[in-house]
C-alpha positions, 0 to 999 in steps of 0.5 A, spaced: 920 279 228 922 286 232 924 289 225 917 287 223 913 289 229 918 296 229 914 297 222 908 296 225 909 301 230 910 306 225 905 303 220 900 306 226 902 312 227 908 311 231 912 318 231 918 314 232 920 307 233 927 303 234 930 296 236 935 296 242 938 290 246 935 290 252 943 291 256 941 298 254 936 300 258 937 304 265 934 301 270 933 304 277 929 302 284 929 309 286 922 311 281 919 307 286 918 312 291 916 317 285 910 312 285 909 312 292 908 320 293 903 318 289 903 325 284 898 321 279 893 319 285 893 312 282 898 309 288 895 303 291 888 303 286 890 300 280 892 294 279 897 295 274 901 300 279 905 300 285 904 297 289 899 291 286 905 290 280 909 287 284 916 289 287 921 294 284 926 288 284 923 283 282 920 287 276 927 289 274 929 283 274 924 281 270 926 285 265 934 284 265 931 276 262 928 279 256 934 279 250 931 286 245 926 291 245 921 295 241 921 303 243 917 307 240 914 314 241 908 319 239 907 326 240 900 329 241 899 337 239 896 341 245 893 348 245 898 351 250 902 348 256 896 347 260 891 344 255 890 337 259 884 335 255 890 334 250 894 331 253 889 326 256 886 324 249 894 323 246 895 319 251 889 315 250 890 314 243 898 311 244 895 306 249 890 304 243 896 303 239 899 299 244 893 295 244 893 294 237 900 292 237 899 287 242 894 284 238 899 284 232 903 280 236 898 276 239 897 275 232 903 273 229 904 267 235 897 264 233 899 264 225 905 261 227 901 256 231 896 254 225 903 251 222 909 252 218 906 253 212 902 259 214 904 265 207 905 270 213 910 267 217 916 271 216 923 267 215 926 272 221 920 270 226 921 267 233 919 260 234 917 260 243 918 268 243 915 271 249 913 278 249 912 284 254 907 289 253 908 296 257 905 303 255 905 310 259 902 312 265 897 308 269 893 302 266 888 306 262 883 301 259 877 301 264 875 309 267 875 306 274 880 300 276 876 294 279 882 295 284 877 301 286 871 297 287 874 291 290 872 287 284 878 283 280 880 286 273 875 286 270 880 286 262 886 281 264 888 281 257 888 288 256 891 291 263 897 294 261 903 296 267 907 302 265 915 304 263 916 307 270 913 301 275 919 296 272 924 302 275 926 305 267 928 310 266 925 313 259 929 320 259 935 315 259 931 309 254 929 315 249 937 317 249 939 310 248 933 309 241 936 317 238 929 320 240 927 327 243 925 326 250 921 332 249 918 333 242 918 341 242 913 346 245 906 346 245 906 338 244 906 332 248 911 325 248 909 318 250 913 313 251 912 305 249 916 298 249 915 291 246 921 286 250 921 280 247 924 274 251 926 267 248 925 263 241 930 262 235 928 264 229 925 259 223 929 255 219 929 256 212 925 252 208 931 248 205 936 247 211 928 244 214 927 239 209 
């Protein structure tokens, strides 16, 4: 399934993509006081960020309790250095493709509940797999999160917590996956993760006669 889902992500428009076991992912609690300086403005207001995520202990150890993961990247062409506007639309196009990678999964897990017998279930599949989802940067989906407005999330299906809530390291994941960190002048790079946690694969249909 991972390799499947590593296609997928090239497939649309990943720069780059790997599969790695999750024993390979740096963890490290002190990203929570990064957050907490509340540089990016988004502490405390956004559902998705510290401190409505949860605990920083807790999120790694939930993320010590996945077996692989998905990493992959995109990199955004800017003007110059201080091209924000480019920087903001690449971002929003890889979180677009986080979401379509998500619904990918979401699809494949439905055609694996409609039967066996499904023509698009693949060998390899998990059976009872369960996927995490992160993107770059705050949950993006709404303008302005419902944690602003005092309203509860407004797209729970959607929401998105990031890499660097769950205390990993990407400058450490990138080097792990063979992948630059930083993809050269006058660009911008950003960094995904599908984990996946649980399941076996199908049996072949001869060995489940």
């Amino acid at each position: 399934m991972m390799e499947l889902l590593r296609r997928k992500a090239l497939e649309l428009g990943a720069f780059r993509a790997e599969v790695l076991d999750v024993s390979r992912v740096s963890l490290d609690a002190s990203f929570r006081s990064l957050c907490e300086s509340n540089a990016c403005g988004n502490y405390g207001r956004n559902y998705m960020c510290p401190p409505d995520a949860g605990g920083i202990e807790e999120l790694m150890e939930e993320i010590r309790s996945y077996d692989c993961l998905m990493v992959y990247q995109t990199v955004g062409e800017l003007e110059d250095s201080y091209d924000f506007e480019g920087m903001m639309e690449a971002g929003k196009r890889h979180n677009e493709l986080a979401q379509k990678l998500r619904a990918f999964t979401r699809e494949r897990r439905k055609e694996r509940q409609d039967g066996p017998e499904s023509e698009t279930v693949c060998p390899e599949e998990p059976e009872g797999a369960s996927f995490l989802h992160l993107g770059a940067g705050g949950c993006r989906v709404c303008s302005v999160c419902a944690k602003v407005t005092g309203e509860p999330c407004r797209h729970p299906d959607m929401a998105m917590r990031s890499l660097e809530t769950y205390g990993i390291n990407v400058s450490l994941l990138a080097q792990e996956a063979g992948m630059r960190y930083i993809n050269g002048q006058n660009t911008v790079t950003y960094f995904g993760a599908v984990f996946m946690r649980g399941g076996r694969p199908q049996e072949p249909e001869k060995e489940r006669r």
